[in-house]
C-alpha positions as MATLAB code, in Angstrom:
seq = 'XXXXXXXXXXXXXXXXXXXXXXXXXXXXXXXXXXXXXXXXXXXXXXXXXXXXXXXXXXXXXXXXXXXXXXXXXXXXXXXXXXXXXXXXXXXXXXXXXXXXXXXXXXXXXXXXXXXXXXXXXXXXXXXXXXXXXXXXXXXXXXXXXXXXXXXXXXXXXXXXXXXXXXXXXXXXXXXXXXXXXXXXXXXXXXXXXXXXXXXXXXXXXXXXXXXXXXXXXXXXXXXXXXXXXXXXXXXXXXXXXXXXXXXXXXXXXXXXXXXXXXXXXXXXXXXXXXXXXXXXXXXXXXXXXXXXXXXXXXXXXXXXXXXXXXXXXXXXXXXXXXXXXXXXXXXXXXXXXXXXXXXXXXXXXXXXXXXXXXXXXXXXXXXXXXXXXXXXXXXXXXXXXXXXXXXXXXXXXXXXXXXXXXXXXXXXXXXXXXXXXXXXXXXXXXXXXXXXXXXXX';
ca = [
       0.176  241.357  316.440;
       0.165  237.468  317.545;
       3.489  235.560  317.046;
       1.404  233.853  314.162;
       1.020  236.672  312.558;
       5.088  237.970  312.727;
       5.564  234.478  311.404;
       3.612  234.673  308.453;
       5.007  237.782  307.438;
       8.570  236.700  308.104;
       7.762  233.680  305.812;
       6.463  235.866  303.256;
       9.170  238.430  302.858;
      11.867  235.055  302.679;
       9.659  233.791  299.996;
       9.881  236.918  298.243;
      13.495  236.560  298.535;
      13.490  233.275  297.776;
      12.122  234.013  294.769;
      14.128  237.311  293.776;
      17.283  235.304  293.939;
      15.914  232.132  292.166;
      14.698  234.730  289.091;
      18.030  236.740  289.070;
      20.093  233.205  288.731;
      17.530  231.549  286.029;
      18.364  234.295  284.129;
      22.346  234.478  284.616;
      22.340  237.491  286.517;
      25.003  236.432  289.297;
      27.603  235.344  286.665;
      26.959  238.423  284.361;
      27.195  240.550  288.185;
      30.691  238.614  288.921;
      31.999  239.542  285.300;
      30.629  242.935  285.280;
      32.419  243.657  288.818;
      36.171  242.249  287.611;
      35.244  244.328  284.522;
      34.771  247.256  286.602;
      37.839  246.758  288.705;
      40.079  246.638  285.339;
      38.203  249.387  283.238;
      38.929  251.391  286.813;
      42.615  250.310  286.669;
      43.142  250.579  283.033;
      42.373  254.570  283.510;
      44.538  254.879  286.339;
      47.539  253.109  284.624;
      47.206  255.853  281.520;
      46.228  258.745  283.634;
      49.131  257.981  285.509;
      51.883  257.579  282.877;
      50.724  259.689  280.127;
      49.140  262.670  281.985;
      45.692  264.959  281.147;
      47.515  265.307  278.579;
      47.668  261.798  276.826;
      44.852  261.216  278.806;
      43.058  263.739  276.426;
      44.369  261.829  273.119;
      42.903  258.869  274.677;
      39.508  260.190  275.219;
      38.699  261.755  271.921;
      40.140  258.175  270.397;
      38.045  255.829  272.566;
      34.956  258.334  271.778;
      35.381  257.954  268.310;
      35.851  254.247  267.886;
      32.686  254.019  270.153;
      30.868  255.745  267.300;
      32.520  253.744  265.254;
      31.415  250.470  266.377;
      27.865  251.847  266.686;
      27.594  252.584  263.452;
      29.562  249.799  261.886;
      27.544  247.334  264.028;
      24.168  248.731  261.310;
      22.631  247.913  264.423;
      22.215  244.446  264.030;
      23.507  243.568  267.384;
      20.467  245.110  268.437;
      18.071  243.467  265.500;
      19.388  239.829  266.249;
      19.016  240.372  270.027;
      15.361  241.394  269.331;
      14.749  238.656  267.152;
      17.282  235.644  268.352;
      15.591  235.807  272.679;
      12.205  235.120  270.303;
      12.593  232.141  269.283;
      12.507  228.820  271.389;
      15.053  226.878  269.384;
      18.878  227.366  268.961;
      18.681  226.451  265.089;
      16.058  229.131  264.440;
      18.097  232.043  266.751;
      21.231  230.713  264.780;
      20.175  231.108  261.608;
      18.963  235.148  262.263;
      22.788  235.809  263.664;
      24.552  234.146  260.641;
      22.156  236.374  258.414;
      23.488  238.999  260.218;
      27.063  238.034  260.336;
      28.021  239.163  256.613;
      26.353  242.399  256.842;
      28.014  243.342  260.155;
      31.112  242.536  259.299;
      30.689  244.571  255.430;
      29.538  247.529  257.519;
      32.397  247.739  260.046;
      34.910  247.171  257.093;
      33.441  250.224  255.254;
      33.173  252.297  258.543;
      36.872  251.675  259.866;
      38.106  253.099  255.983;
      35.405  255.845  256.216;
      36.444  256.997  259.788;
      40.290  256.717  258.918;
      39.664  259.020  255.743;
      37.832  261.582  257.768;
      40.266  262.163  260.180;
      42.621  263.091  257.268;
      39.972  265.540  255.733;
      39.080  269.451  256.961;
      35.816  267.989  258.709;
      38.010  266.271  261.569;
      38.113  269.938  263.929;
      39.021  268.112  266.913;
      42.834  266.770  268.460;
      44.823  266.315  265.939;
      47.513  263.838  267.476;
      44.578  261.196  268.042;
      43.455  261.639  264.582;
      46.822  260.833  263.428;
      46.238  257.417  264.882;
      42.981  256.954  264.708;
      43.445  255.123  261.370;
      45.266  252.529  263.104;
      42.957  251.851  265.902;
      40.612  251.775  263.338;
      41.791  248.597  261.879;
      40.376  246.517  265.008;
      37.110  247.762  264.445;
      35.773  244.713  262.716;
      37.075  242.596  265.434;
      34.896  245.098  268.191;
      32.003  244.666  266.241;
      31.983  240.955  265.089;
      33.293  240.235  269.181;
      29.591  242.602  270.435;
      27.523  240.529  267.603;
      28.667  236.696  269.220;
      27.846  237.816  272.922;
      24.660  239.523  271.608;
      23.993  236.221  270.300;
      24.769  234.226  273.804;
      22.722  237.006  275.433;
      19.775  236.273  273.842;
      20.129  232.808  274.543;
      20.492  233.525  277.872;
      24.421  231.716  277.862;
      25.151  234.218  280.598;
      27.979  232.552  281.884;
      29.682  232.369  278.606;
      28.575  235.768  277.675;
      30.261  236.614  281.154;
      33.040  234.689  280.743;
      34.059  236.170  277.187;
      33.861  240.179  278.461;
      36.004  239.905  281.259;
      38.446  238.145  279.174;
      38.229  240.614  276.437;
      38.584  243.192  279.092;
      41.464  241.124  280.831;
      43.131  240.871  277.445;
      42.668  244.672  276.258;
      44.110  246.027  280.127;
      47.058  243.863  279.542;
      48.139  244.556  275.768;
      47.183  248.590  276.742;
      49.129  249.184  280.216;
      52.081  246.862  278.915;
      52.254  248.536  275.256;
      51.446  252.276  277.304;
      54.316  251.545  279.478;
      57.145  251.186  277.146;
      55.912  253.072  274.645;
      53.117  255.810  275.806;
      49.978  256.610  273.908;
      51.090  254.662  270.660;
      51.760  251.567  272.990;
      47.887  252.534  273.760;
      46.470  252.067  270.555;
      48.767  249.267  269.202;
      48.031  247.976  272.478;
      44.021  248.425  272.283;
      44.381  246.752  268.950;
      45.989  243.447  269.414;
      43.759  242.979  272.700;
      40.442  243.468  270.186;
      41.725  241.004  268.326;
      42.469  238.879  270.391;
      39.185  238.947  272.117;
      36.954  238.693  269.255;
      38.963  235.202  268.641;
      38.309  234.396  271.617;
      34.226  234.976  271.057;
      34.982  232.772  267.715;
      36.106  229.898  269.057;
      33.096  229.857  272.040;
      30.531  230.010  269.456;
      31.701  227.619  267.021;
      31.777  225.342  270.290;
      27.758  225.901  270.792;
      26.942  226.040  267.382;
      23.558  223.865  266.854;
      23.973  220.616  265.429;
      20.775  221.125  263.178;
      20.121  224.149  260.519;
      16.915  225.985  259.681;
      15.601  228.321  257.784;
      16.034  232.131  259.225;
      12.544  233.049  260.619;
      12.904  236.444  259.712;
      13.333  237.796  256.095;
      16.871  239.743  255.551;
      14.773  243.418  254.507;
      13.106  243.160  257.662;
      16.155  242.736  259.279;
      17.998  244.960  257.811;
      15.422  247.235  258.120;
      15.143  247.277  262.421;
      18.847  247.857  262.280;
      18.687  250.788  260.335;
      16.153  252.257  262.438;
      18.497  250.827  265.576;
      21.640  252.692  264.393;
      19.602  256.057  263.898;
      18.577  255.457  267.637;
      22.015  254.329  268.935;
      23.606  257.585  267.234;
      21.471  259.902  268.930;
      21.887  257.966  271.997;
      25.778  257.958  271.703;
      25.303  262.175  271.172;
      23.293  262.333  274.194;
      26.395  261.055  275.893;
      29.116  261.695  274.315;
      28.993  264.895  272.124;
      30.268  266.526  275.259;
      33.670  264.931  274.467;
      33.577  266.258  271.296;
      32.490  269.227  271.877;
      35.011  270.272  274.266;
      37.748  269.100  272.014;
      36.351  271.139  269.149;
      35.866  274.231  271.460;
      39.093  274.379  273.507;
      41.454  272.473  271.048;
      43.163  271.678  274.455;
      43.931  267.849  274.815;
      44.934  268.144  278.973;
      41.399  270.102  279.508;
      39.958  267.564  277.315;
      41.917  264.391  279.511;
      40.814  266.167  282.740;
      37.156  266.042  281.876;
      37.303  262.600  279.480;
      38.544  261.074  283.361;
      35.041  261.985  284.865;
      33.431  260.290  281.888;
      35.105  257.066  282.410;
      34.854  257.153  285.710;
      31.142  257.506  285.174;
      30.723  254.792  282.848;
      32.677  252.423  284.881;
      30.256  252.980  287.341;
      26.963  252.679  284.994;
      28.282  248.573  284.489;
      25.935  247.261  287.003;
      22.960  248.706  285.977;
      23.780  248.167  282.143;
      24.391  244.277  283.222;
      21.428  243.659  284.774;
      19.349  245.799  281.855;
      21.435  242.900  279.973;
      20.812  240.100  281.511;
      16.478  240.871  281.314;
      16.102  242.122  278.120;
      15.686  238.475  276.640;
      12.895  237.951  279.032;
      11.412  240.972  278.507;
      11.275  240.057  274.400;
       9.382  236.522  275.133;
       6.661  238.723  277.851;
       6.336  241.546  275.040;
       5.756  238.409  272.491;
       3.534  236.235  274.260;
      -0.515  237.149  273.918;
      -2.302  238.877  276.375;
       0.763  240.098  278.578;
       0.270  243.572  278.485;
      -0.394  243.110  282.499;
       2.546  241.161  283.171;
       5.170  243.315  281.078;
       4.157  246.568  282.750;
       4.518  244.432  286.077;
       8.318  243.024  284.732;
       8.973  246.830  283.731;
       8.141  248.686  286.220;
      10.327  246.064  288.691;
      13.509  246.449  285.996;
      12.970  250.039  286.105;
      12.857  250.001  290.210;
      15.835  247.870  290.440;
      17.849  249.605  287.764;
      17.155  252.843  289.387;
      18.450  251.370  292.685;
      21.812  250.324  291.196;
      22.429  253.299  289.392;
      21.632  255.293  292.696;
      23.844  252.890  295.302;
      27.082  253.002  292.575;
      26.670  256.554  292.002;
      26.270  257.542  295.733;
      29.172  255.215  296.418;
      31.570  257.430  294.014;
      30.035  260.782  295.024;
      31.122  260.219  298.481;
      34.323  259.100  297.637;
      35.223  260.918  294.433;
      36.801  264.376  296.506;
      39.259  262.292  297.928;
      40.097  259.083  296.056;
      40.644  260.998  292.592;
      43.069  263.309  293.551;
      44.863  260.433  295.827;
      44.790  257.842  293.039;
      45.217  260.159  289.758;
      46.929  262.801  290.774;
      46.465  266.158  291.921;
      45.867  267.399  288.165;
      42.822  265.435  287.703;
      41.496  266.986  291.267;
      39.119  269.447  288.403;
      37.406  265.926  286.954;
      35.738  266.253  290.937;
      32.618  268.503  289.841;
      31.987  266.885  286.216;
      32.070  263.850  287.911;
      29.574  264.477  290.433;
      27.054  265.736  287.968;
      27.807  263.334  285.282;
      26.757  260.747  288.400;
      23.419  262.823  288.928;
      22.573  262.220  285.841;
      23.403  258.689  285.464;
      20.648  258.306  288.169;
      18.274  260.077  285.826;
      18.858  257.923  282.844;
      18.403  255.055  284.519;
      14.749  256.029  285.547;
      14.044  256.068  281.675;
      16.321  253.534  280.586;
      14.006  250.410  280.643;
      11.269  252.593  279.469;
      13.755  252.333  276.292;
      14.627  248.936  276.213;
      10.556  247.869  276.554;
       9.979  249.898  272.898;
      12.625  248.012  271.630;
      11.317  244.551  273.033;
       7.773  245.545  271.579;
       9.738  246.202  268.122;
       8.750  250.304  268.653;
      12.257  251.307  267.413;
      11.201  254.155  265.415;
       9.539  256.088  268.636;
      12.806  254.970  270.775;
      14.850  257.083  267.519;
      12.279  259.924  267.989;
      13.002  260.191  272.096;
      16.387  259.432  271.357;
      16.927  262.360  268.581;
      15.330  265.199  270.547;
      17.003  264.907  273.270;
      20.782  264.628  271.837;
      19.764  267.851  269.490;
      18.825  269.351  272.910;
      22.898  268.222  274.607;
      24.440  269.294  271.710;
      22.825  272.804  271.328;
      22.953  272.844  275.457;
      27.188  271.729  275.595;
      27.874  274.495  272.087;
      26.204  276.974  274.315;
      27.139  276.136  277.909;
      31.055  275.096  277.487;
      32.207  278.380  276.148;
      30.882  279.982  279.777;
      31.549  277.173  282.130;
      33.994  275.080  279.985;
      33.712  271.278  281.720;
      31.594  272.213  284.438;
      29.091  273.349  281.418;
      29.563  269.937  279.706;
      28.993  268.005  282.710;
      25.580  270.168  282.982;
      24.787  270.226  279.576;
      24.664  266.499  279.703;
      23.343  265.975  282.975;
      20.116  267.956  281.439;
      19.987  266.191  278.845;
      19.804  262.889  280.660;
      16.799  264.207  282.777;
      14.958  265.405  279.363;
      15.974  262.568  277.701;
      14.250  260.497  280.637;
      10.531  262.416  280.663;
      10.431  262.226  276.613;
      11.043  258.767  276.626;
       8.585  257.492  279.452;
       5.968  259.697  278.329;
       6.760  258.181  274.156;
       6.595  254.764  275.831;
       3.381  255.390  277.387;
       1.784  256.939  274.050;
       2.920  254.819  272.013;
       1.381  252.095  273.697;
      -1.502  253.422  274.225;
      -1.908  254.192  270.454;
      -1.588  250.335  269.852;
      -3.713  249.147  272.559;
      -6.313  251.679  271.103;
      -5.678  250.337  267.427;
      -6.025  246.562  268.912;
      -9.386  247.241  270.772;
     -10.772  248.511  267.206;
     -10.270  245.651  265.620;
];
């Protein structure tokens, strides 16, 4: 090969560089990377401060809390988070994308009223079979559950104007807000200095979201470009998907609280979870930071090309982070939990390690996902979605009575991979359904 030759390629692969970085900062992704990595650092801390000072124990109360709140916000969100994203990164001006999220605004905040007294009921009625202590204050955490959900529906709105920064900016001050109110309140007063603690930091952080959007609110009003049924009726369809994708990972949390009715077994396993989740941010930021891109390629005519092009790269690159962050805390997990939680948590090792394997195997399927949702498919993404979490939960009722965690940690990590074949191959029918229909006409 002539010198010539090394230098042409040499130019070439800087170009591509070149270009990788100058995509990855038009579209925010080195401020949302900087906030996701100080949000990682605190979520990690946050754990270790309250699996330090209240034990497996506590740790346990906090788990089956923070799992149902979760569900919670999913479903008092009506999934309009998810219908104003879709619809808000499709339109070109801020007056139009403005006008979907204050259509949205009343209904979101209706639902999450009527959620918060619905979940605070059932934990008083003979339906709530899991640990009682955290259903004695899940009532209370309950009241900040408007604040979660109105705080996720005003940095779904900067998302899909691509305000990264400020979208940035606003969750690791949330987070920043939530550590401090929870290890301060834990501290003096243990896991009701947790909730109150959670609480007031909610708050406080969906004020905070206020304020920033009232500051970038357009000057100019128009008309909403989509009709309130039609959005009401994606985020109906959106919720029934988010459920089943909260069951496919998290009715392992559940489950084991039902089954063992022990809250340290329960903390012990609930610390792998976190753990894991923690270490999903990166890949979850960046599926973040492209989705509004990947609505205006699914939107444009004759793109079919170029999205598969865009989707198959986010699917590469997600797969990559998954895989570096998860190999990162296999290698370290034998050591550093024990060391930095204590030697009770040293059984969270194995659940951890699978729970990582499979977070590897969602993320091959995960933009699979998010590309039916940017070509408005919700109802196949539901269909993907719903076998596979009626597949974890019959796979953790059977497998945690034999194994106990080490069963939930495979039931899940199963249900990941099966969850990641249905919905590629779903994707590709699905498509090729429409593109069949389209060629008729």
């Amino acid at each position: 090969m002539s010198p010539n030759d090394a230098s042409s390629g040499s130019e070439t692969l800087l170009g591509r560089l070149e270009g990788a970085v100058r995509r990855a900062s038009s579209i925010g992704l080195f401020d949302l990377s900087t906030s996701m990595g100080l949000v990682m650092v605190l979520g990690f801390a946050q754990n270790l401060v309250l699996a330090r000072i209240l034990g497996s124990e506590g740790f346990g109360h906090v788990s089956v809390v923070n799992a149902t709140m979760g569900f919670g916000q999913l479903i008092g969100a009506v999934g309009m988070t998810v219908a104003v994203l879709l619809h808000a990164s499709a339109q070109e001006e801020d007056s139009r994308a403005w006008a979907i999220y204050r259509m949205g605004l009343p209904l979101i905040l209706a639902a999450s009223l009527a959620v918060s007294l619905l979940i605070a009921g059932l934990t008083f009625s003979p339906l709530w079979v899991f640990d009682r202590l955290a259903g004695d204050w899940i009532p209370v955490m309950a009241l900040g559950l408007p604040a979660s959900v109105l705080f996720l529906l005003n940095t779904t709105y900067l998302q899909s104007r691509e305000r990264m920064r400020d979208k940035a900016v606003l969750e690791f001050l949330n987070r920043a807000l939530v550590f401090g109110c929870v290890v301060v309140g834990t501290a003096y007063y243990g896991f009701q200095g947790f909730v109150y603690g959670s609480l007031i930091g909610l708050m406080m952080g969906a004020f905070a979201s206020i304020v920033r959007l009232l500051k970038l609110r357009p000057s100019s009003r128009a008309a909403s470009p989509v009709r309130r049924g039609e959005l009401v009726n994606f985020g109906v369809w959106s919720v029934f998907t988010g459920v089943m994708g909260y069951v496919l990972t998290t009715a392992d949390v559940f489950c084991i609280s039902a089954l063992t009715q022990d809250a340290k077994v329960t903390g012990i396993y609930g610390l792998a979870v976190v753990i894991q989740r923690v270490a999903r941010i990166p890949a979850v930021a960046y599926a973040d930071a492209t989705f509004p891109s990947l609505v205006r390629n699914a939107a444009s005519p004759d793109s079919s090309q170029s999205f598969a092009a865009m989707r198959s790269r986010m699917r590469r690159n997600m797969f990559l982070l998954a895989l570096g962050t998860s190999l990162i805390l296999a290698a370290a997990a034998p050591f550093a939990v024990p060391f930095a939680f204590g030697d009770e948590y040293s059984a969270s090792v194995t659940p951890l390690l699978l729970l990582l394997a499979g977070q590897v195997v969602w993320a091959s399927g995960a933009i699979h996902g998010r590309s039916l949702l940017a070509q408005g498919f919700v109802r196949a993404n539901f269909s993907a979605a719903a076998l596979a979490a009626m597949i974890n939960i019959g796979a953790n009722l059977t497998l945690i009575p034999l194994y106990g965690i080490i069963g939930a940690a495979i039931a899940t990590m199963i249900s990941q991979f099966l969850w990641s074949i249905i919905v590629v191959w779903t994707c590709r029918i699905t498509e090729r359904r429409m593109a069949a229909s389209a060629a008729a006409l």
